[in-house]
N, C-alpha and C positions, 0 to 999 in steps of 0.2 A: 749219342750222335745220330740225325737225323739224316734218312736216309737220301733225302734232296740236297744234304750238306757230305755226306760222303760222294754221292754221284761228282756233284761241283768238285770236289778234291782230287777222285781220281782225273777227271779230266785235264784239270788244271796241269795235274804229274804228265799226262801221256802226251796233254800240247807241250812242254820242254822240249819233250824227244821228238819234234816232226821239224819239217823242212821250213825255212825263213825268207820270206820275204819284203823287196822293198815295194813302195805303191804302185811304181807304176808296175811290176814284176803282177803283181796279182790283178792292176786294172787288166793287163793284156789277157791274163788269162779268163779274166770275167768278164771280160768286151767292151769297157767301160773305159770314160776316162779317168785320171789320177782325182779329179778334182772330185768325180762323184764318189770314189770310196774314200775320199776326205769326210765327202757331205755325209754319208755312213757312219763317221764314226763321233761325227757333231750328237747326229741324232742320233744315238744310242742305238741304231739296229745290226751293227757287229760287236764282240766283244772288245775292252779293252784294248788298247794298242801300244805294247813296251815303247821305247825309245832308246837305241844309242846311244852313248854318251855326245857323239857330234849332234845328236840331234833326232836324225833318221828315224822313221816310223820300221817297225817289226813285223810282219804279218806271219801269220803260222799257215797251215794245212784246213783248221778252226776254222779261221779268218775268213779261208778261199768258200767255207762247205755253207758256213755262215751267211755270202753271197747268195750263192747258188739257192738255197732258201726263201729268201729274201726276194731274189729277181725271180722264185719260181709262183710264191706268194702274192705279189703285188703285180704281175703281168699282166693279168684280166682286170681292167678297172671298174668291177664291178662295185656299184657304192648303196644297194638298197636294202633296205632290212637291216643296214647292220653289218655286212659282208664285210665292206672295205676293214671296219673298225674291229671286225673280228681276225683280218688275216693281219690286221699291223699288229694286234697287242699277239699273235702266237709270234711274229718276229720278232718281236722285243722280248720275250719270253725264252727265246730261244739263246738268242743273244745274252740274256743273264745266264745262261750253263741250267735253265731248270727247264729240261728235257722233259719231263715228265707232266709238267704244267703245258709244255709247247703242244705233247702231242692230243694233250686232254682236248686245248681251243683247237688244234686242229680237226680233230674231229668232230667236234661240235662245227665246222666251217665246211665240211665236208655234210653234214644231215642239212644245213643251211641252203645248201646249192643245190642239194638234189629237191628240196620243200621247193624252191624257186621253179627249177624244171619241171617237177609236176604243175605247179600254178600255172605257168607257160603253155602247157601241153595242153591243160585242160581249157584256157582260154581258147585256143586253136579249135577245138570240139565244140568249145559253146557258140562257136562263129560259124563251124560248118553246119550246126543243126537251125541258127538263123535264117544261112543263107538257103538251106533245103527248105525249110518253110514258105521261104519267098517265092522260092522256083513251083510253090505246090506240092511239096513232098509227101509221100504215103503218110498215112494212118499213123502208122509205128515210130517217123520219123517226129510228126508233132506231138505224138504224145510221149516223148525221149524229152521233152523239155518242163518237166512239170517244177522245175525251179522257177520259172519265172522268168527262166532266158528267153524266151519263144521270139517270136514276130511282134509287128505293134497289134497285127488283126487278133491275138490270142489274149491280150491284157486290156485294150479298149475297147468300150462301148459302140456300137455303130455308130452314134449320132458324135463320136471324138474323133473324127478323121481330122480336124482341124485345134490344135491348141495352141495355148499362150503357152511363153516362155516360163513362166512361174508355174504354170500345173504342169510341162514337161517336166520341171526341177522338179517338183512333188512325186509325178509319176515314177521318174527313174533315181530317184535319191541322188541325184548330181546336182550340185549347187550353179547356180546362175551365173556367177564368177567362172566355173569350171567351162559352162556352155558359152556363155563370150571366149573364152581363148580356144576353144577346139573351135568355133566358128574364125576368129583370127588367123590362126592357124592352118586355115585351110579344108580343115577335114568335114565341115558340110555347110552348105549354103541354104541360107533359109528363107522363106519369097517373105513378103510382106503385105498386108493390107492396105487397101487404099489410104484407112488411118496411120499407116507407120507401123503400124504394131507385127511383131512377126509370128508365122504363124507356122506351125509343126505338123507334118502331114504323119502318117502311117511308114509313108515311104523312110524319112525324116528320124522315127522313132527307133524303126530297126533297123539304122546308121548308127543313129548314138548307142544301141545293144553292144554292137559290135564296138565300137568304141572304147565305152565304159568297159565291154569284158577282156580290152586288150590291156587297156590302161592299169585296170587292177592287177593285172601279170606284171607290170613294169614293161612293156613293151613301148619304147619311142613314140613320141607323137610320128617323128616322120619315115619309120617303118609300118606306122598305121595309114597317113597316106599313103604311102607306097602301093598298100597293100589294095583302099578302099578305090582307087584309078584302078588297078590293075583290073581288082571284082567289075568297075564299070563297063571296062573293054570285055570282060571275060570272065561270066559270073562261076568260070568251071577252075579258074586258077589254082593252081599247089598253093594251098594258103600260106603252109610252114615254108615252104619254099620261096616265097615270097619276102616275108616280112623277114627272111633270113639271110637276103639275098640285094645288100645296098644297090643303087642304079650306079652305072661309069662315071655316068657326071656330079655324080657327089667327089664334093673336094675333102669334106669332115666328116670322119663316120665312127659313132660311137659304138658302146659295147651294144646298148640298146636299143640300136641300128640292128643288129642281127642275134638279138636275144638267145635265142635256144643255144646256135653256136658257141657263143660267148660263155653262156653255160657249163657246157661240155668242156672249151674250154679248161674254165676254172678248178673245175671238177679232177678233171686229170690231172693237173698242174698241182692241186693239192693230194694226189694220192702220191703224187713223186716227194712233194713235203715231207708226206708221214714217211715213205721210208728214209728219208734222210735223216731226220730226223730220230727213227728208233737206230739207226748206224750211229748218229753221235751220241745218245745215250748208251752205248755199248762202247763206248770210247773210241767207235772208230773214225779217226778223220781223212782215212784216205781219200780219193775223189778222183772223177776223170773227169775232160772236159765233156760237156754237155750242150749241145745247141741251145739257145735258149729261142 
């Protein structure tokens, strides 16, 4: 007998012996309506659900920790790299009684979010050693950028203060498509020639640095505005504090509206996972309520 087939069994034995619930009985105590731990049991992300003979749905002690899980898992709607896809299959995993599969992806979702926070952190670093170039920064400060992040004055030619759209995309490996929508979008305006054609200053190229080093973090296009108004008013701004930090008059704000946050977030959210997680694989399903 396989030990991920005995774990399922005792469990199966010790949910008998716990407290029963009807739907709406467990919606109140998970904050939810009846109708969304219906939609829970559609989608396969709590276990089984007995039935009554009249009918009436069953819910155990499982059922409630199952939730709790589940709304701890999918609260942060983080969706890049894989995240989202990695926190639904540890709930449906969990949901099948194999604890031990749950707690494997959860940890694996756990190195995921923290890989993400560092990319985040370090985009923040490669923005402030731009923006210190810009300003004239010491010796020590331009030569902290020997990747290739620098200024535009540190990778072009003197006689390139002015380019075309297609040698910026060559310059900075951003596709042409990419630099139409961050111009759509707002995040830089670029003059044009009397022929029409646009043309890309110095100033221009370590905007799009900044840019490209936030976008490859997963950072919001408009936490990047946010961020690139703010540097114009005030080239001394709390960068992480900024792009961390939606305006009031935002009506929709995403996770990636305030990325690091969001982060941290999820981060926590899944260390409370894993201990619930190794509690039901020790068969326990006690539980208290829990803010969510």
């Amino acid at each position: 007998m396989s030990d991920k087939y005995r774990t399922s069994q005792i469990a199966k034995y010790r949910i008998s012996q716990t407290a029963k619930y009807r739907t709406s009985q467990i919606a109140k105590i998970i904050g939810v309506h009846p109708n969304t731990i219906r939609l829970y049991e559609n989608l396969k992300v709590i276990p089984p659900v007995e039935r009554e003979p009249n009918g009436y749905r069953v819910f155990t002690d499982r059922h409630v920790k199952q939730c709790m899980v589940l709304r701890l898992a999918l609260q942060v709607e983080i969706v890049q790299n894989g995240l989202r896809r990695k926190a639904v299959e540890t709930v449906k995993t969990s949901a099948a009684c194999d604890y031990e599969g749950a707690i494997t992806l959860i940890d694996e979702y756990i190195d995921m979010v923290r890989r993400e926070h560092r990319n985040a952190d370090e985009a923040v670093a490669i923005v402030k050693v731009i923006l210190s170039e810009e300003r004239g920064g010491d010796d020590e400060q331009q030569a902290g950028d020997g990747s290739g992040n620098g200024s535009g004055k540190g990778c072009l030619q003197p006689e390139s203060h002015k380019l075309r759209r297609r040698q910026v995309s060559d310059e900075l490996g951003i596709t042409m498509d990419t630099l139409r929508n961050w111009e759509m979008n707002g995040l830089l305006t670029v003059k044009r020639m009397q022929n029409g054609y646009r043309i890309y200053t110095d100033d221009d190229i370590r905007r799009l640095k900044i840019i490209r080093a936030l976008r490859l973090a997963n950072y919001s296009l408009e936490s990047i505005l946010r961020l690139l108004r703010q540097i114009d008013r005030n080239p001394g701004a709390d960068i992480e504090k900024v792009l961390n930090t939606p305006e009031e008059s935002d009506t929709i704000v995403y996770v990636c509206d305030k990325l690091i946050d969001s982060l941290t977030q999820a981060e926590a959210n899944a260390l409370e996972v894993r201990r619930l997680l190794d509690e039901m694989r020790a068969g326990n399903f006690q539980w208290e309520k829990r803010s969510q």
